[in-house]
N, C-alpha and C positions, 0 to 999 in steps of 0.2 A: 662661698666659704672663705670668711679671714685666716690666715696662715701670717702668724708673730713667728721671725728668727730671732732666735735664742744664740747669744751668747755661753763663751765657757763661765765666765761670770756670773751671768741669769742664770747658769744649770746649776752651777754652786751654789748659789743664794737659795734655788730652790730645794737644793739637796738638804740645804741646813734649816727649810723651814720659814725661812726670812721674807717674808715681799719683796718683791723685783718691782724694778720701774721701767716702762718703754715707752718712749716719744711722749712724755709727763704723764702714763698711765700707769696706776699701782694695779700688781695682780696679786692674789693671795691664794695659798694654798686651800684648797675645800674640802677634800676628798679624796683617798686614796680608793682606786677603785678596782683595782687589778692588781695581786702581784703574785710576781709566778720564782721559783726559786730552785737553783740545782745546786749542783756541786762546787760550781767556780763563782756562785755571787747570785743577786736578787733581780728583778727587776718589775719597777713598779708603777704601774700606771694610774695617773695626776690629773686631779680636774684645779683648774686655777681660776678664782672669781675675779672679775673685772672689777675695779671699786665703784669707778663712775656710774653702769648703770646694769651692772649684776650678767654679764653674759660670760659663760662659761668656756674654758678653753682646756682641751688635753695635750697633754707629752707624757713621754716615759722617760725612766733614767735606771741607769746603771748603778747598781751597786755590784761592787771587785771581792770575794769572799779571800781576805786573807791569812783568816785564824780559824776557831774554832766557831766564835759566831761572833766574828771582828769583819767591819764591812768602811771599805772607802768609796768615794765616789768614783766614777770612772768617765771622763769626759769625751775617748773616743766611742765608748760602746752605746752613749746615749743619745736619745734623739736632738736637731739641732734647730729645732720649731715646735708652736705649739698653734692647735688649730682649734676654730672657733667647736663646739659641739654642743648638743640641744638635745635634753633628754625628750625621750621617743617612746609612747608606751605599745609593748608589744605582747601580742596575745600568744599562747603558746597552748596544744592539742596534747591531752595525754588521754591514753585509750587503759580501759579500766576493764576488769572482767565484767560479764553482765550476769546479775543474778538469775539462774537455773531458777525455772517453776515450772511444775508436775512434774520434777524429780525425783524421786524420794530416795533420800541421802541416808545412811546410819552411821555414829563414831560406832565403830570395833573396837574392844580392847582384849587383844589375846594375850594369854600366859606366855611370858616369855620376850613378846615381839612388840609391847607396844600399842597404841593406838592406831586405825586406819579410818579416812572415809570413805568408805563405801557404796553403791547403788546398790537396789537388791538382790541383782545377778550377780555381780561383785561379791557381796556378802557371802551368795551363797557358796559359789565357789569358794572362797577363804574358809567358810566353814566346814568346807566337805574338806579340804587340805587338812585343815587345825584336826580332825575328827579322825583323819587315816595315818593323821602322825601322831596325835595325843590319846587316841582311844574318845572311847562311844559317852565318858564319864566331863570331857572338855563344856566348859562353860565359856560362856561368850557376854560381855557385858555392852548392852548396845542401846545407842540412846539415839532422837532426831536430833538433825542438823544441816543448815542451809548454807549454802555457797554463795560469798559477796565477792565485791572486789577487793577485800581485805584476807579474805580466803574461808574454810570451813568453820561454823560455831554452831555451840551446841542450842536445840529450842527446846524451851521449857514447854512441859504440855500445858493444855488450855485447860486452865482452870471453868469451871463450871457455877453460871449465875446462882446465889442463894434466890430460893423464891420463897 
């Protein structure tokens, strides 16, 4: 791994966006790839291209928040090197619901409360509730619906082939 020392010079040149030059090599700014920011100032992390033959190099740098959204450089808060880096592609797991089959789901919608999904043990229990609190005259509007990993939706019935 190459590791370039940076000057207070080269962090200012970089802060204002300008090419830096090191040992007759221009780097130029590429990419802002990071930047995290609180109360007291910013800080933002920099990918700098090589000119001669395109390899990439990171540092960070400080910005001092001293107004409302007035920002200077700050050349002890910021790093004093910048290091060779090589985009890496990385795979990442994400775990999904898995769709429910021979379930049998219904949307609920009772007076009052809204929509539910329900199984039809579920159902009936809510039913018998809605029926001991609303009386014997309670209507129930209830339709099918399947479980994904985006969560419950309602299915249209199966339409029937003209012959």
């Amino acid at each position: 791994m190459t590791t370039i020392k940076l000057t207070e010079e080269h962090r200012r040149a970089i802060w204002n966006e300008e090419p830096i030059e090191i040992d007759g090599e221009t780097y130029e700014e590429d990419a802002v790839t990071e930047e995290d920011m609180d109360d007291d100032g910013k800080t933002r992390t920099l990918l700098l291209k090589r000119k001669s033959d395109g390899a990439m190099f990171q540092t960070w740098l400080y910005w001092e928040r001293y107004g409302y959204e007035d920002y200077s450089f700050s050349a002890p808060e910021s790093s004093n090197c910048m290091w060779e880096v090589a985009e890496v592609p990385v795979t990442t797991t994400e775990w999904q619901t898995v769709i429910e089959r021979g379930v049998h789901v219904y949307e609920a919608e009772y007076p009052g409360e809204g929509s539910y999904c329900l199984t039809v043990a579920d159902f009936a229990q809510k039913q018998a509730e809605a029926i001991a609190e609303y009386g014997e005259d309670t209507y129930v509007v209830i339709s099918a619906a399947v479980r994904t990993a985006s969560g419950w939706h309602p299915v249209e019935p199966a339409k029937e082939d003209a012959a």
